[in-house]
N, C-alpha and C positions, 0 to 999 in steps of 0.2 A: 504493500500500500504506500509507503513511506522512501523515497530514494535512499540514496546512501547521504545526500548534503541538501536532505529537506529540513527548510526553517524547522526553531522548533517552534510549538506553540504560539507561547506570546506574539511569535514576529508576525505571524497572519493572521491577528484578530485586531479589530478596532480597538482604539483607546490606550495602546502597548505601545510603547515609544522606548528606540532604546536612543541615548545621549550622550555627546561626547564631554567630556569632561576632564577637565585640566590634571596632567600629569600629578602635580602635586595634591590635590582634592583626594585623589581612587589611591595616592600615597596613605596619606593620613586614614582614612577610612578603610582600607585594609590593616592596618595598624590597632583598631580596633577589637578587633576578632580576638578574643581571651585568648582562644586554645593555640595560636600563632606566637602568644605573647614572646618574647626576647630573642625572639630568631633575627639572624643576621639582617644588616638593612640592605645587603646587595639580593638578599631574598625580596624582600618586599619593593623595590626598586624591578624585580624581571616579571614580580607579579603584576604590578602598577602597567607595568608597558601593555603586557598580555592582556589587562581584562578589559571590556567593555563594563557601561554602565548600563542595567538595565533596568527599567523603572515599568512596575504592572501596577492596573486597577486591583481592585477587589472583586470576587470573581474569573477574575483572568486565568486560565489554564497557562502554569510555566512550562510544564511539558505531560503527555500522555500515556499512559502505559500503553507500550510497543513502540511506539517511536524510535526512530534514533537516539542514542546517550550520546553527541556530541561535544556537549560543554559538558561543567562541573561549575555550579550555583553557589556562591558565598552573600547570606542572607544578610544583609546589614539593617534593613530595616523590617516590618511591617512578622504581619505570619502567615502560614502558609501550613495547608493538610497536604499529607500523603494517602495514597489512598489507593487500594485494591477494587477492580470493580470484578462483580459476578453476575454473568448474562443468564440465561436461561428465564424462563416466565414470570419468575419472581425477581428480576435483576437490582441488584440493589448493591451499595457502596460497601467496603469494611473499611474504613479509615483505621490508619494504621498508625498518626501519630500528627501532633499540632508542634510547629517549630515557630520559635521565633529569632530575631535576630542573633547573629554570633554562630548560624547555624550553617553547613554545610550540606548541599541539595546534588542528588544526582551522583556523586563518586564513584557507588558500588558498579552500577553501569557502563557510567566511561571509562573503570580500569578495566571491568572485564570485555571490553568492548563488543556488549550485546545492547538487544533494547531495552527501552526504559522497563524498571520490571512493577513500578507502580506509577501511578499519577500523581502530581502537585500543582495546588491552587489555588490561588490568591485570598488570602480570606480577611485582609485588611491591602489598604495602599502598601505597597513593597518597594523596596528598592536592594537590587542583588548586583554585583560583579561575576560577569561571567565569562571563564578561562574556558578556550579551546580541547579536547580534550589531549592533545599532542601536544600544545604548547603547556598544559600543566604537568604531563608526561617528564619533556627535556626538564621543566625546573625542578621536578623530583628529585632528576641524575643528576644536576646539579648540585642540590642542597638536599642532603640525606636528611638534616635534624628535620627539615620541614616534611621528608616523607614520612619519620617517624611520628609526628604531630597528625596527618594526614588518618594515617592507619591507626590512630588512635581513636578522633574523631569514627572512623569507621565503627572501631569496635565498641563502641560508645553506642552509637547507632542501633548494633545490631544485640545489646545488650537491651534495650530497652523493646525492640521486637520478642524478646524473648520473652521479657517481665507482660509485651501484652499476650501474649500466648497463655503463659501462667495465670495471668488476671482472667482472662477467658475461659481458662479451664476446671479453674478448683474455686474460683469466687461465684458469688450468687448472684445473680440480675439485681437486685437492691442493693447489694456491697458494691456493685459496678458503679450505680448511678453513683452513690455517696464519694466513691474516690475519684469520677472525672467530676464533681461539683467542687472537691476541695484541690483538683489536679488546676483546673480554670481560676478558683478563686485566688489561688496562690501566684499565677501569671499577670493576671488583669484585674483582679479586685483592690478595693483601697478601703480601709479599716475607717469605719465610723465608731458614732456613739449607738448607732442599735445593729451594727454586727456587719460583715463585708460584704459589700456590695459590687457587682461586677454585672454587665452587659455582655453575656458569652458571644465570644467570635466564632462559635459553630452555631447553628439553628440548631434547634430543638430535634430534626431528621439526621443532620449529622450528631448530633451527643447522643441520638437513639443507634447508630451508625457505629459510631466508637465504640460502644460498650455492648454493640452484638444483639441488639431487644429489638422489638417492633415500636413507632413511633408511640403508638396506642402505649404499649408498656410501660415507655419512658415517660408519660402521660401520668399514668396512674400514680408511679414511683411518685413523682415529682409532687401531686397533688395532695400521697400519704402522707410526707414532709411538711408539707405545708399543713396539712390539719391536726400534725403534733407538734406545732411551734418550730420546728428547727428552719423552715426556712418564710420567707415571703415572697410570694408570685406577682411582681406589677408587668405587665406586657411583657417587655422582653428584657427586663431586669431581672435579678435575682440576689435576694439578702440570705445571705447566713446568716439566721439569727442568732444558735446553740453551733461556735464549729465545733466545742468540744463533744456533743454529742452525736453531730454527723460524724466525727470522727471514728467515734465507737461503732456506727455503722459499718464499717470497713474491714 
């Protein structure tokens, strides 16, 4: 379906713009990223040349499961799902993890140089630098400490695929909902005087998604919560009221 040097995503859809931006800026902003932290600055000087600036809406697809893995995606702003889809009659998402900036999109891929093996997608305004996958190749050979850093980030990665397996397997549909209510609260909530409040950047089909339940379920979950005080439903807000006792949910 896909050539071998088809756009990915972002580039064919309205609203995606990618921008060029002054050597020293994609300097400093690559500098950023924790897991890079004290690595040489002739690294960060060959990464700076290499990458584009790419800038997505929300919504926007950064790239497709199957696709090509040409590039490798360093998140500096905004967040973004992963995500496994399953066709057949009932076809429906598994999302497989919410990232946000400092995060690294796409690697496993373009080292193994197959297709994309899941989707990602914009799920606030974003802004990513994105390295070729040959030109982030040669700076490997280059700078070993940064491949180690690299394959870290990996196993990092794929530690946490593991932990959702686990959470999928031996946890309950109620223990699910309780630990992505406190997984979200803790990324994007801010502590009041009647308990944290956060506007989740998944919908309600995606948190029923992540946690593997039908939206109906996540439905119900949500609304038990709410009629034993731990949490409060306004539209599309949500207060922790008791975290300490959603916590014991878990």
């Amino acid at each position: 379906m896909y050539g071998e040097n088809a756009p990915p995503s972002w580039a064919r859809l309205p609203g995606a713009r990618c921008r060029a931006v002054e050597h020293l800026e994609k300097l400093e902003g690559l500098k950023e990223f924790e897991f890079l932290a004290g690595l040489d600055e002739e690294f960060f000087q060959a990464m700076s040349i290499a990458a584009a600036v790419v800038e997505i809406g929300a919504g926007t697809p950064l790239y497709r499961e199957g696709e090509p893995s040409g590039a490798v995606y360093f998140l500096s702003e905004g967040r973004v799902k992963l995500f496994r889809s399953i066709g057949g009659p009932k076809a429906r998402d598994q999302i497989l993890g919410v990232v946000g900036g400092g995060s690294v999109l796409g690697l496993a891929s373009a080292l193994e140089g197959q297709p994309q093996s899941q989707g990602a997608t914009a799920l606030t305004d974003c802004t990513l630098y994105a390295i070729f996958r040959d030109d982030l190749a040669a700076i490997m050979g280059d700078f070993p400490a940064a491949s180690v850093r690299l394959a870290r980030a990996l196993s990092a990665r794929s530690r946490e695929l593991e932990d959702l397996v686990s959470d999928l397997v031996f946890h309950s549909a109620p223990q699910r909902v309780a630990r992505i209510l406190l997984a979200l609260a803790t990324e994007e909530g801010r502590v009041t005087k009647h308990g944290v409040v956060f506007e989740p950047s998944l919908s309600r089909q995606e948190m029923a998604e992540a946690t593997g339940i039908s939206r109906e379920a996540l439905s119900r979950a949500l609304s038990r919560l709410a009629r034993e005080g731990i949490l409060d439903l306004e539209g599309k807000t949500i207060t922790i009221l008791k975290p300490a006792e959603l916590r014991a949910r878990t």
